[in-house]
C-alpha positions as CSV (number, residue, x, y, z in Angstrom):
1,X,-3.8,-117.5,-24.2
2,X,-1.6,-117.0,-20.6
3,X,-2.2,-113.4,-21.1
4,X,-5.7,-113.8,-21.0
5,X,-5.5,-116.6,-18.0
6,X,-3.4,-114.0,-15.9
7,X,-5.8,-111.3,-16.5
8,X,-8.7,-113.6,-15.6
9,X,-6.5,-114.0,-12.3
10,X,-6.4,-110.4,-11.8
11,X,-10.0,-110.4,-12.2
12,X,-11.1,-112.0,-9.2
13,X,-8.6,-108.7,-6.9
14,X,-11.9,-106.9,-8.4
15,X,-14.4,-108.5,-6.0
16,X,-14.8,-108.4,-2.4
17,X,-15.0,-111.9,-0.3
18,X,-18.2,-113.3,-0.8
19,X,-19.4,-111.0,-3.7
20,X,-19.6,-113.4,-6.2
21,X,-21.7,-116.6,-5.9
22,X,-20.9,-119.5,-7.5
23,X,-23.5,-119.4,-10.4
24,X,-21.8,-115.7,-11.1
25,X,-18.6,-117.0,-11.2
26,X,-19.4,-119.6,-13.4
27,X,-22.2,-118.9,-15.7
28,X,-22.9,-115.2,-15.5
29,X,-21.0,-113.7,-18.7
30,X,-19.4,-110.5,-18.8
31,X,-19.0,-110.2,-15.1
32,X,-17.1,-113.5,-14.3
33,X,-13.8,-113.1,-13.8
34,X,-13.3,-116.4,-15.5
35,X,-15.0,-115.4,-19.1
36,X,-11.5,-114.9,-21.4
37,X,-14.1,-112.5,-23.1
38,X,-15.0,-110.0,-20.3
39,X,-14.1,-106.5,-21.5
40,X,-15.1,-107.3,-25.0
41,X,-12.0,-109.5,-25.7
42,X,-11.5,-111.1,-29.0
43,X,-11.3,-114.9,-27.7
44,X,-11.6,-117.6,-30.4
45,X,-10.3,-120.8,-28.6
46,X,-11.9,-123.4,-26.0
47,X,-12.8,-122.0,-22.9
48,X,-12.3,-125.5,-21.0
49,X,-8.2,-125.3,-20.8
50,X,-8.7,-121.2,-20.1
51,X,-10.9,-122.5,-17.0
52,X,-8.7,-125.2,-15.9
53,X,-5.2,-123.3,-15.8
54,X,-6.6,-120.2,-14.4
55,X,-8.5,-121.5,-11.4
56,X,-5.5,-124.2,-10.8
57,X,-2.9,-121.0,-11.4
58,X,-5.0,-118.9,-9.3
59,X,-4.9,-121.2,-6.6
60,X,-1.0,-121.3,-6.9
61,X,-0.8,-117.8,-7.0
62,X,1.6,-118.3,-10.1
63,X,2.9,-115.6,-12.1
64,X,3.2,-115.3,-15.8
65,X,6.5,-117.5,-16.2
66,X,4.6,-120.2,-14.0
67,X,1.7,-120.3,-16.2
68,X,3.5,-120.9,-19.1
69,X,5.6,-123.9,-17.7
70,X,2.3,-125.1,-15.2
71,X,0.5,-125.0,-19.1
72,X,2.9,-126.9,-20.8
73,X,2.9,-129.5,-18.1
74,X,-0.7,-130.2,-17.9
75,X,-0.3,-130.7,-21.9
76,X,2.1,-133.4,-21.7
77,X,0.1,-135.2,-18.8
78,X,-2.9,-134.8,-21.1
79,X,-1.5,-136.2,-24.1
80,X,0.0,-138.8,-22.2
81,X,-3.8,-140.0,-21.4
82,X,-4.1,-140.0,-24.9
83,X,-1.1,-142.5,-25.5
84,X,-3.5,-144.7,-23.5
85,X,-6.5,-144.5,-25.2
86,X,-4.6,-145.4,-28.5
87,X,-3.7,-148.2,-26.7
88,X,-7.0,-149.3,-25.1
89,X,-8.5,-148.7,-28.4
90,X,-6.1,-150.4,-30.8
91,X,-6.5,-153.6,-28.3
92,X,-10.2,-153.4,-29.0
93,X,-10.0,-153.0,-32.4
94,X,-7.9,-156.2,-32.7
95,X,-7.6,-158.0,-30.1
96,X,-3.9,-157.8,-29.7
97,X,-1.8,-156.3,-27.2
98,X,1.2,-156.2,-29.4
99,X,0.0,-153.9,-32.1
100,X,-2.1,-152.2,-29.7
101,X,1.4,-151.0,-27.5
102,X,3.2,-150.6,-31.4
103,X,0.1,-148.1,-32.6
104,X,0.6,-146.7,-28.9
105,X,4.5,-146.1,-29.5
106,X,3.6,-144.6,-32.6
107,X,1.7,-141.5,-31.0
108,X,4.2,-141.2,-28.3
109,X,7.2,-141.0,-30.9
110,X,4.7,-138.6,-33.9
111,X,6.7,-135.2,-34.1
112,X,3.5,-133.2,-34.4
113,X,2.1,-134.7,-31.0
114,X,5.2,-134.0,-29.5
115,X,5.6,-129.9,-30.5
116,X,2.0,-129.9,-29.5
117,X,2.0,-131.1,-26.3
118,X,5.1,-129.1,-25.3
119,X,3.4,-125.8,-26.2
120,X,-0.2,-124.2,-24.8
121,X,-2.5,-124.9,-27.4
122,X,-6.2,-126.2,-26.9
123,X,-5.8,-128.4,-29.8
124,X,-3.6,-131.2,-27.4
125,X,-6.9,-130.9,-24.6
126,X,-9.0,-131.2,-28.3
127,X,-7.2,-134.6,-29.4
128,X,-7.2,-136.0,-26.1
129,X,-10.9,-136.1,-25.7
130,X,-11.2,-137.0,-28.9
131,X,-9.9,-140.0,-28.5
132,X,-11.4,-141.2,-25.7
133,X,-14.8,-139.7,-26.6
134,X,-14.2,-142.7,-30.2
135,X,-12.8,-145.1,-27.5
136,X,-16.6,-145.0,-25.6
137,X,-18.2,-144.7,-29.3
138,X,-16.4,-147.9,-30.1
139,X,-17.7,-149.3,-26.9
140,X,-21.2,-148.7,-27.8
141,X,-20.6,-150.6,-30.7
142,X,-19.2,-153.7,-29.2
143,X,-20.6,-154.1,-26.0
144,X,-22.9,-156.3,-25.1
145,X,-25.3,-155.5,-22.7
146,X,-28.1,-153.2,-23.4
147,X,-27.3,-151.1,-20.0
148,X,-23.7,-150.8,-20.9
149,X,-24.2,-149.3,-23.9
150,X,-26.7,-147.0,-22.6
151,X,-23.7,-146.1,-20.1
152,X,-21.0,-145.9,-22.9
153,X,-23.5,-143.7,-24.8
154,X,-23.9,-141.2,-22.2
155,X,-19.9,-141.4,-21.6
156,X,-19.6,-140.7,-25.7
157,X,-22.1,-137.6,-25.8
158,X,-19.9,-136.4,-22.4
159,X,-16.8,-136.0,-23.9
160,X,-18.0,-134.8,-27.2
161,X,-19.5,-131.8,-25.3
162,X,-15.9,-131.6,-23.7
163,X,-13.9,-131.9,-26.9
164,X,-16.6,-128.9,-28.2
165,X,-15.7,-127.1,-24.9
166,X,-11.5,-127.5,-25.6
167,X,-12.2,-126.0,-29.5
168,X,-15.5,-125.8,-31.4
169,X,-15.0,-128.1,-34.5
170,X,-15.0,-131.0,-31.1
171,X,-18.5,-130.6,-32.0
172,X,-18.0,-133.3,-34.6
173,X,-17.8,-136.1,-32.4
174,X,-21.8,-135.8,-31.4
175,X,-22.2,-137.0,-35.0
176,X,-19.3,-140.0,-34.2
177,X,-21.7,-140.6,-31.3
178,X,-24.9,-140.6,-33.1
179,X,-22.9,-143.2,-35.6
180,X,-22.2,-145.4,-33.1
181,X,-25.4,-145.7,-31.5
182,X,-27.1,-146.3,-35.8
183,X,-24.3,-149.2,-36.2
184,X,-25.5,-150.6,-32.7
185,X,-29.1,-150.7,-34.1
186,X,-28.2,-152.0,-37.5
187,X,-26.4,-154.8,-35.8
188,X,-28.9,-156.1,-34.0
189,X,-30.5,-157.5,-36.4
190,X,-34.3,-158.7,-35.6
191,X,-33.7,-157.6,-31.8
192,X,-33.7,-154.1,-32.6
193,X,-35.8,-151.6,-31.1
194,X,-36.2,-148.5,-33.0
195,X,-37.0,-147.2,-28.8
196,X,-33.1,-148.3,-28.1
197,X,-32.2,-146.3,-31.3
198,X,-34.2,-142.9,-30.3
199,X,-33.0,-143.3,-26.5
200,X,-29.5,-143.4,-28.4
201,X,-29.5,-140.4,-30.0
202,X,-31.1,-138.7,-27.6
203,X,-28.8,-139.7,-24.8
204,X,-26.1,-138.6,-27.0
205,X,-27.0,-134.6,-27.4
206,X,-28.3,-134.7,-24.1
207,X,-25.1,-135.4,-22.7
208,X,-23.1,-133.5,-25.2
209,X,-25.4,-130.5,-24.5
210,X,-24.7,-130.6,-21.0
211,X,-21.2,-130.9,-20.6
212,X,-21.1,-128.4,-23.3
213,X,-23.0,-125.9,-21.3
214,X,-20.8,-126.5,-17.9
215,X,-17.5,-126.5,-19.3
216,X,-17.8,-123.8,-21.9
217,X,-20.2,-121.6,-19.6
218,X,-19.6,-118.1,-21.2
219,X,-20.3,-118.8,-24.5
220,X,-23.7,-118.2,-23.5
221,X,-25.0,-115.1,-21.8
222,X,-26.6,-116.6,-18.6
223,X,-26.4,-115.4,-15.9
224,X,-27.8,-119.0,-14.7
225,X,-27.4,-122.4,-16.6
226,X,-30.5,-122.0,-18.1
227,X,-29.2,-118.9,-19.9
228,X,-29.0,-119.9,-23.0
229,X,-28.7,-117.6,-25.7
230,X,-25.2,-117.3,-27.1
231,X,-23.2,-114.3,-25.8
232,X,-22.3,-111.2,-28.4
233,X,-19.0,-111.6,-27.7
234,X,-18.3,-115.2,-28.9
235,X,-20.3,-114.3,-32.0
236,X,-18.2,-111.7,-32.5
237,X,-15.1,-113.3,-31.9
238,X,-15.6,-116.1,-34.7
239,X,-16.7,-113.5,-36.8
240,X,-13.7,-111.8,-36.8
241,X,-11.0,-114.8,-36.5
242,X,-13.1,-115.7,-40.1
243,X,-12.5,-112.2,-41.4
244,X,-9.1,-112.3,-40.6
245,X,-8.3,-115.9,-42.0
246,X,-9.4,-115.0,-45.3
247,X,-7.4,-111.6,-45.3
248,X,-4.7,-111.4,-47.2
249,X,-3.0,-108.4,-46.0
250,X,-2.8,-110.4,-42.7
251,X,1.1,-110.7,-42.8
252,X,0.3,-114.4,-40.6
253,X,-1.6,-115.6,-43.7
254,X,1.0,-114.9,-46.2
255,X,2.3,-118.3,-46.1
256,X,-0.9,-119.7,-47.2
257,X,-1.4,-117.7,-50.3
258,X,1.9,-118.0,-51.9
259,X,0.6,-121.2,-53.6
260,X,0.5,-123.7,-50.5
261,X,-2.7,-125.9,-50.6
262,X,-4.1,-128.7,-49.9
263,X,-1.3,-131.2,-51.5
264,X,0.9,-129.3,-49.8
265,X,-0.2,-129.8,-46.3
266,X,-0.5,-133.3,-47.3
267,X,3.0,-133.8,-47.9
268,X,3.9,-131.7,-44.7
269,X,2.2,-133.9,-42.9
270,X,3.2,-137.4,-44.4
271,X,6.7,-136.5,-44.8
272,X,7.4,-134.8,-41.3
273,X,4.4,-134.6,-38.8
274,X,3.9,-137.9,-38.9
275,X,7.3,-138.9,-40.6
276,X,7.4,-141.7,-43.5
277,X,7.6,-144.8,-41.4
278,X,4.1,-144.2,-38.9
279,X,2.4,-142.8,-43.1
280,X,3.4,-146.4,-44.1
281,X,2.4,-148.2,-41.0
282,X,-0.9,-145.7,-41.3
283,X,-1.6,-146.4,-45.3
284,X,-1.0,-150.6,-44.4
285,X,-3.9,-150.4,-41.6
286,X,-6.2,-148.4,-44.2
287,X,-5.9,-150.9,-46.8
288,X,-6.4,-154.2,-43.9
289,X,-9.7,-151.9,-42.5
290,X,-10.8,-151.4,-46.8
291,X,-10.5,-155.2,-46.9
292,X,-12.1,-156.5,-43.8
293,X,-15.6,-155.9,-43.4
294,X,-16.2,-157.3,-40.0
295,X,-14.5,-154.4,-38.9
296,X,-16.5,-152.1,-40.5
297,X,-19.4,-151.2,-37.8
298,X,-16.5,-151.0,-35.2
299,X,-14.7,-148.6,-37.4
300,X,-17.6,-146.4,-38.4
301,X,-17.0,-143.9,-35.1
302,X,-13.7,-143.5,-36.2
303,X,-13.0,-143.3,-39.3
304,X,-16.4,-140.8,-39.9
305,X,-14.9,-138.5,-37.5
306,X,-11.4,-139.0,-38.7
307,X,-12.9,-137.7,-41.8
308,X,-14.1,-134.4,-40.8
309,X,-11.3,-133.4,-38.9
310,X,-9.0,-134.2,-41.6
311,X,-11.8,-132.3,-43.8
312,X,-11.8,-129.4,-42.1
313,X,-7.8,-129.1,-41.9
314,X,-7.4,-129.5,-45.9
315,X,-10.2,-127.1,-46.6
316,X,-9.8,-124.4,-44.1
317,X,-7.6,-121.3,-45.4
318,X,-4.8,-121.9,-43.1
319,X,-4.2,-125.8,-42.9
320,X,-2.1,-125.2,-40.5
321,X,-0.7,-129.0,-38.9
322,X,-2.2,-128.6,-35.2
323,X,-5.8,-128.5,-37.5
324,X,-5.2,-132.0,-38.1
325,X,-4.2,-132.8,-34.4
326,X,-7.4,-134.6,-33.1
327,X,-7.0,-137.4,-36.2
328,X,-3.5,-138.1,-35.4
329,X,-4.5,-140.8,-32.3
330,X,-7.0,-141.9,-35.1
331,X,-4.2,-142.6,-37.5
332,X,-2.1,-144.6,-35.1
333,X,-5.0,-147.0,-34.3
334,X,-5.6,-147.4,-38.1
335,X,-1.8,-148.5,-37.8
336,X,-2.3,-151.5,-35.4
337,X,-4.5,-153.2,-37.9
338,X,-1.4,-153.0,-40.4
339,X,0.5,-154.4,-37.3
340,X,-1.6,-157.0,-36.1
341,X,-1.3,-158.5,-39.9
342,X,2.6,-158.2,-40.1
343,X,2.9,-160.1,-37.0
344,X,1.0,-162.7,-37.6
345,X,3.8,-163.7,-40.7
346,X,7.2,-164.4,-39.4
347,X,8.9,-162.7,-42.8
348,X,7.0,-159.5,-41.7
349,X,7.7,-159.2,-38.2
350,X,10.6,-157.7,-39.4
351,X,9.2,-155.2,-41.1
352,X,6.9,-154.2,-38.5
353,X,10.0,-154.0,-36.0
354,X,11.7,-151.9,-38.4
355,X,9.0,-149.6,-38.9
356,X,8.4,-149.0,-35.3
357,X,12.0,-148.7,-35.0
358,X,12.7,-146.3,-37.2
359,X,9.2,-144.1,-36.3
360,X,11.0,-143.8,-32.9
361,X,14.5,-142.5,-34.4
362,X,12.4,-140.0,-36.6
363,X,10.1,-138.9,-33.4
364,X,13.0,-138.4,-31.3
365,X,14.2,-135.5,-33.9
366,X,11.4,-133.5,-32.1
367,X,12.8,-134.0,-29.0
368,X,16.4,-133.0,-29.8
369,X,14.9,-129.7,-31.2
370,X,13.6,-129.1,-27.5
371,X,16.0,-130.0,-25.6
372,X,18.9,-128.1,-27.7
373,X,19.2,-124.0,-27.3
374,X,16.6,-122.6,-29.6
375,X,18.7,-120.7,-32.6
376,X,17.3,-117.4,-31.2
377,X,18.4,-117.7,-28.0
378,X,21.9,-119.0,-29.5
379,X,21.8,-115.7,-31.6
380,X,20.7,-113.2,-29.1
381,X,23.4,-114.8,-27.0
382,X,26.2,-114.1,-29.5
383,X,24.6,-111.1,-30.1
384,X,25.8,-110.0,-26.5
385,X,29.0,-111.9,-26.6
386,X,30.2,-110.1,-29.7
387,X,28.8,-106.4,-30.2
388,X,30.0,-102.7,-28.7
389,X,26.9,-100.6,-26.7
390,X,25.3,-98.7,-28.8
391,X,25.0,-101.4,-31.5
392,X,22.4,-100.4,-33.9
393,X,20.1,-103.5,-34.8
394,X,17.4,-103.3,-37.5
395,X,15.1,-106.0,-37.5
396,X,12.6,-106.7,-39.8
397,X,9.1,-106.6,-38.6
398,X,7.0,-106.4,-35.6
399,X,5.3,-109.2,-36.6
400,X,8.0,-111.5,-35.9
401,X,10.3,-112.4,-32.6
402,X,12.9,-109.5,-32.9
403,X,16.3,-110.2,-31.6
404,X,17.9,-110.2,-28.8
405,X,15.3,-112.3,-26.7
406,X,15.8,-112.3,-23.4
407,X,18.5,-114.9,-22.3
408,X,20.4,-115.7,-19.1
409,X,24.3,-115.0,-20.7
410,X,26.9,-117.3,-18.9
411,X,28.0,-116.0,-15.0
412,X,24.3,-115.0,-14.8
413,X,21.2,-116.8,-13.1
414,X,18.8,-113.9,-14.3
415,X,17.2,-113.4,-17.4
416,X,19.2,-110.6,-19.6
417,X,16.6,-108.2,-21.0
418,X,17.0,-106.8,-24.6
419,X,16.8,-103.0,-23.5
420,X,19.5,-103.6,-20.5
421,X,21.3,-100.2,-20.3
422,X,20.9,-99.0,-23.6
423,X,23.4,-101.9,-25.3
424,X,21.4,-102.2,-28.8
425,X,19.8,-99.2,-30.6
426,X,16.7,-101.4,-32.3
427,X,15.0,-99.9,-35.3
428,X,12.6,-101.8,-37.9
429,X,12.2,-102.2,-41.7
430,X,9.0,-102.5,-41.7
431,X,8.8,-105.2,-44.5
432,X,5.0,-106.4,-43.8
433,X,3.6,-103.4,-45.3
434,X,2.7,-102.9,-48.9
435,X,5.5,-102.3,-51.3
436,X,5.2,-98.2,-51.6
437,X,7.7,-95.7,-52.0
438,X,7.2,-94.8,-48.0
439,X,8.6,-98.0,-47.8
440,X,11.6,-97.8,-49.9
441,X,12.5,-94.6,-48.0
442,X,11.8,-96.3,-44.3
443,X,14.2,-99.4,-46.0
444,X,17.3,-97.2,-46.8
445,X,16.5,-94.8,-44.1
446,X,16.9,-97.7,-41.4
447,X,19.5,-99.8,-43.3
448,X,21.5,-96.2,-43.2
449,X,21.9,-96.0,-40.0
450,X,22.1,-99.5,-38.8
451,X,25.2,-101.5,-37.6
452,X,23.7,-105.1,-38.3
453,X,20.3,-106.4,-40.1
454,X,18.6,-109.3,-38.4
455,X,16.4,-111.9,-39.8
456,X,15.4,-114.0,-36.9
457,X,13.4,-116.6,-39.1
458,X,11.4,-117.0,-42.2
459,X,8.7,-115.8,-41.7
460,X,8.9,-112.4,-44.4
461,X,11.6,-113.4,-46.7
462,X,10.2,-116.8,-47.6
463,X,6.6,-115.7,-48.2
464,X,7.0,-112.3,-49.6
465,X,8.9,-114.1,-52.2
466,X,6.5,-116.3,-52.8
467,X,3.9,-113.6,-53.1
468,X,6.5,-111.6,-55.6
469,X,4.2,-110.1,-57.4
470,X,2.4,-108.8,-55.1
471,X,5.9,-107.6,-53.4
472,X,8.4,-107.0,-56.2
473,X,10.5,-104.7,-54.2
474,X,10.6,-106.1,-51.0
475,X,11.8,-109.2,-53.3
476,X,14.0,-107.0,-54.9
477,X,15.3,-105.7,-51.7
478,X,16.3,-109.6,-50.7
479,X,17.4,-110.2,-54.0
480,X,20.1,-107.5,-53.2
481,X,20.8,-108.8,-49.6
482,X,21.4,-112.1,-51.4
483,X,23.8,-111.3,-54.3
484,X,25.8,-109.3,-52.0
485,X,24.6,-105.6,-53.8
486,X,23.0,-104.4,-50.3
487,X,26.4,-104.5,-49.0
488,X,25.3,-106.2,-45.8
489,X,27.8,-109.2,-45.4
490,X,26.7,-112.3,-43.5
491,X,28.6,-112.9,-40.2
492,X,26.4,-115.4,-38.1
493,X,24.0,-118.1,-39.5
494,X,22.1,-120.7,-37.4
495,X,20.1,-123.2,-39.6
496,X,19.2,-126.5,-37.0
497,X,16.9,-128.5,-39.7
498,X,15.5,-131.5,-38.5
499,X,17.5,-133.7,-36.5
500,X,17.6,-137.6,-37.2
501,X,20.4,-139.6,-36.0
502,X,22.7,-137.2,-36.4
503,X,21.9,-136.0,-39.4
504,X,20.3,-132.5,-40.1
505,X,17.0,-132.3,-42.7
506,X,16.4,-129.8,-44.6
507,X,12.6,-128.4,-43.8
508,X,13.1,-124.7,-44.1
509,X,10.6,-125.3,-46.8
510,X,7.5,-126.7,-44.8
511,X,4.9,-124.5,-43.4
512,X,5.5,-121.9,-40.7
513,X,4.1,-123.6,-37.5
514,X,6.7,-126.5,-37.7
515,X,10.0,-124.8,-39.1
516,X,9.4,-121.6,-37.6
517,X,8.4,-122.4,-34.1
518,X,11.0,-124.8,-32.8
519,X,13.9,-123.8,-35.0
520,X,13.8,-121.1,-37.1
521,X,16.6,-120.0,-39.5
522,X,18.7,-117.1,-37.8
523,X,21.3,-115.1,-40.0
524,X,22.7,-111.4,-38.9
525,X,24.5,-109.4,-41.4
526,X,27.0,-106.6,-40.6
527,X,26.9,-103.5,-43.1
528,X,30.3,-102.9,-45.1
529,X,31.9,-100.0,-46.1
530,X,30.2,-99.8,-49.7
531,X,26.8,-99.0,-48.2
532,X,25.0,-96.5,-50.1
533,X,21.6,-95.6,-49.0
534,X,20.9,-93.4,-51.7
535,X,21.5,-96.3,-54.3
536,X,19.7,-99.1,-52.2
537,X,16.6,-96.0,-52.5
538,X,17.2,-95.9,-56.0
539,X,16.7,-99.3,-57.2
540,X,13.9,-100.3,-54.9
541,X,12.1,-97.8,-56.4
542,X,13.4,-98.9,-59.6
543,X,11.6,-102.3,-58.7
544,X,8.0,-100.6,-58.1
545,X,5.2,-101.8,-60.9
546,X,4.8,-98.0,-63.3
547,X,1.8,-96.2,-62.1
C-alpha cells in the first residue's frame, strides 16, 4: 500500500502546472495520478485511505519512512473515533453511561484493534465507518421525528458508501441501512406510510451511491462523475486477488490449507483477538439481547450486519483475523447489555469489574509486543554483534523477512543496512518450491556452503509440515534440523509469546497474521563440523514419493 501512495506522489512530477483539472485528477481513470491502478497495477484494497494519505503526504512532501509512520498515525486517530462510537452507541442501546464507557474500554483494550490500528491496513478506516454508519442506522430506528430520521437516513447510506470506498465488502452496511429504515416502518404501527418507507430506501442507495462514487472515483472509468462504467482494471484486480486466494501453490495460503478452518479461526479469535474475558462479556450481552425483545428493532442494524461480516470472515478461504475487524466494535456494544445487567445486582458488580479488569491486563499484552524490540530486529542485531565479514547466511525463502533487517546497532543514529560492506554472504534454500530433486540439490548445495541457517519466523516450517504430504522432504529436511542429523546446532533463539502480566503465552500455534507479524519466532543455527552435504542430498532424496 505506501509503495503505491509514493508512486501516486511521483505521479503528479509528470504534469505540468495547470495540466490537470480537477475532474482529471479526480475522476478521470488511468491518467490521474491519484488512481493506485494507473499503469495497469494490481490494486485490490479501498481507494479512500490511498486518497487520503497520498494527497495529505503529498502535501508534506514526505518520503517513504514518513508515510509509513504519517499511515500508522492516521490509523490510531481513526480507530480512536471508533472508541467513541462504541460508546455513543452502547449509551443508546441502554441507556447507561456506565456500560456504555465498560463496552468502550473493551475496544480500546481488544488486541486485534490494537495490531490493527498500529499497522496501514484499510480494514481500521473499514471498522471505523462501520461503526458509525450502525450508530446513524440505530438512530433511524429510535428517533423520533420524521425529519430526523430522514437526516439519519441519508447520514447511514453516507457512510455505507464510505465504508464501501475503505474495502468492498463495506458494501454491506447499505443492506443495515435499508434494515433500519423496514424496522422504522414496522414500528409505526397504523402511522406508517408506505411513502416514508420508499423515501427510506431510496435515500439510503442514493446516498450510498454517491459517496461511493466520490470517494472511490477510479473504480469507474469516467473521465467525469457521470462516468460510470466500472474500470478494466478493478475488474481485473478482484479477479486475480480471487485466483490467487484459492491457489494453493501460493506459499501465503499455505497456512490455510494445512487443515485450519472455520473452528479454527473461531478459537483464534475468542481465545486471543478478543481474549477470554471481552468473549465472555460478548456471549453475556448476546444472551440479555436473545431475551429482550424490546431491543430487538434497535438491534436489527447491528446485529444483521454483524452477521455478514462475521459471514464473510468464516467462509472466505483465508479467514484471516483483520476479516473480522469491522464486527469487533459490534461485539463490544453487544457487551454493554451483559454490563448494564451485572450492574444493576450488587453480587455482580464484581464480576463485571473483574472482567473489565482483566480485558485490560490481556489488551495491554498487545501493547508490550509494540513497544518491546521486535525479535527480528533483536536477531539481526546479534547477528552483527557476534559474526566475522564474510559470514555466509542462508535463509530460507524470499517469501519471508530475511535476516539481517536493517537496524540502528548501538553508537549509531543511522539505520545499518544488511548489504553494508559486504559483512554477510546471503544465499537462499528456496523451501517454497515444490519438493523436487532440483530442490534437494539447491538445499545441500546452499547448506554446504553456508556459515549459519536462519529461520526468521514460522511461516515455512510450520505450514509445510502441516501440508506433509504434499512436502515430505522439505518435512524431512526439518525433521533433520530438529533431531540434530543436519548438523546445524542451535545458537540463538528468540520466542516473545504473548505477554500478560509477566507471563509469556504460548501462540506460536495461531494463525500467521497475529504470531507472525508482531513477534515471530527467530532461531539461527551455526553448521558443525559433521556437515556432510552429500548425505543431507542423499536422504532428502531418500524422502521423495517413488515415481
Amino acid at each position: 500500500m505506501v509503495s503505491v501512495v509514493m508512486e501516486s506522489m511521483r505521479a503528479f512530477d509528470e504534469f505540468k502546472p495547470g495540466e490537470l483539472s480537477v475532474s482529471d485528477t479526480w475522476f478521470a481513470a488511468g491518467k490521474s495520478p491519484l488512481d493506485p491502478r494507473r499503469k495497469n497495477g494490481l490494486y485490490v484494497y479501498g481507494e479512500f485511505p490511498h486518497l487520503v494519505l497520498s494527497l495529505v503526504s503529498r502535501a508534506a512532501d514526505d518520503g517513504w519512512p514518513q508515510v509509513m509512520e504519517r499511515a500508522r498515525i492516521i490509523g490510531s486517530a481513526i480507530d480512536a473515533y471508533t472508541i467513541l462510537a462504541v460508546f455513543l452507541l452502547s449509551g443508546l442501546l441502554v441507556r447507561n453511561s456506565i456500560a456504555g464507557l465498560c463496552a468502550a474500554t473493551l475496544y480500546a483494550f481488544l488486541p486485534s484493534a490494537i495490531q490493527q490500528s498500529n499497522f496501514f491496513t484499510v480494514d481500521v478506516w473499514l471498522t471505523s465507518a462501520a461503526i458509525w454508519c450502525l450508530l446513524a442506522a440505530t438512530l433511524v430506528v429510535t428517533t423520533k421525528g420524521h425529519r430526523s430520521a430522514l437526516v439519519w437516513t441519508l447520514v447511514a447510506g453516507g457512510l455505507a458508501g464510505l465504508a464501501a470506498a475503505c474495502k468492498i465488502p463495506g458494501f454491506a452496511l447499505v443492506g443495515a441501512t435499508c434494515l433500519a429504515v423496514i424496522a422504522r416502518y414496522v414500528r409505526a404501527g397504523r402511522e406508517r406510510h408506505l411513502a416514508d418507507l420508499l423515501t427510506g430506501l431510496l435515500l439510503s442507495f442514493v446516498a450510498a451511491g454517491l459517496i461511493f462514487r466520490l470517494a472511490s472515483p477510479f473504480t469507474f472509468q469516467g473521465p467525469g462523475f457521470f462516468g460510470l462504467v466500472p474500470t478494466e482494471n478493478f475488474i481485473k484486480g478482484y479477479k486475480e486477488m480471487s485466483r490467487l486466494v484459492l491457489d494453493q501453490g501460493f506459499p501465503p495460503n499455505w497456512q490455510w490449507f494445512g487443515g485450519y478452518g472455520p473452528r479454527n479461526a473461531l478459537a483464534d479469535l475468542a481465545l486471543w483477538g478478543l481474549g477470554l474475558p471481552t468473549t465472555f462479556a460478548v456471549g453475556i450481552g448476546a444472551i440479555v439481547a436473545v431475551r429482550d425483545r424490546a431491543l430487538w428493532p434497535s438491534l436489527l442494524p447491528l446485529v444483521a450486519a454483524t452477521a455478514v461480516f462475521a459471514f464473510y470472515w468464516l467462509t472466505v478461504p483465508n479467514p484471516a483475523l483483520r476479516y473480522v475487524s469491522p464486527a469487533l466494535p459490534a461485539f463490544c456494544v453487544l457487551s454493554a447489555l451483559a454490563f448494564a445487567a451485572m450492574f444493576s445486582k450488587r453480587w455482580t458488580s464484581a464480576v463485571a469489574v473483574l472482567c473489565i479488569g482483566m480485558a485490560c491486563i490481556w489488551g495491554y499484552g498487545m501493547v508490550t509486543l509494540h513497544t518491546t524490540t521486535n525479535s527480528r530486529v533483536a536477531a539481526s542485531r546479534w547477528l552483527w554483534l557476534n559474526t566475522d565479514k564474510g559470514t555466509v547466511l542462508a535463509n530460507e525463502t524470499n517469501w519471508d523477512d530475511g535476516l539481517p533487517v536493517n537496524v540502528r546497532l548501538p553508537g549509531s543514529k543511522d539505520l545499518t543496512w544488511a548489504g553494508l560492506e559486504d559483512h554477510f554472504v546471503f544465499s537462499v534454500l528456496g523451501l517454497e518450491a515444490p519438493d523436487t530433486r532440483e530442490k534437494a540439490l539447491q538445499i545441500a548445495r546452499v547448506l554446504d556452503h553456508a556459515n549459519l541457517l536462519i529461520i526468521s519466523s514460522e511461516r515455512m516450517r510450520k505450514p509445510i509440515i502441516d501440508l506433509q504430504n504434499r512436502f515430505p522432504m522439505s518435512t524431512a529436511y526439518y525433521a533433520m534440523l530438529a533431531d540434530g542429523s543436519l548438523c546445524f546446532e542451535p545458537i540463538y533463539r528468540s520466542k516473545l509469546g504473548y505477554p500478560v502480566a509477566g507471563f509469556q503465552f504460548d501462540d506460536t500455534g495461531v494463525q500467521e497474521p497475529w504470531s507472525v507479524y508482531d513477534h515471530p519466532t527467530v532461531e539461527i543455527y551455526r553448521k558443525q563440523p559433521c556437515f556432510d552435504g552429500k548425505k543431507v542430498e542423499t536422504t532428502l532424496l531418500q524422502a521423495l514419493p517413488k515415481g
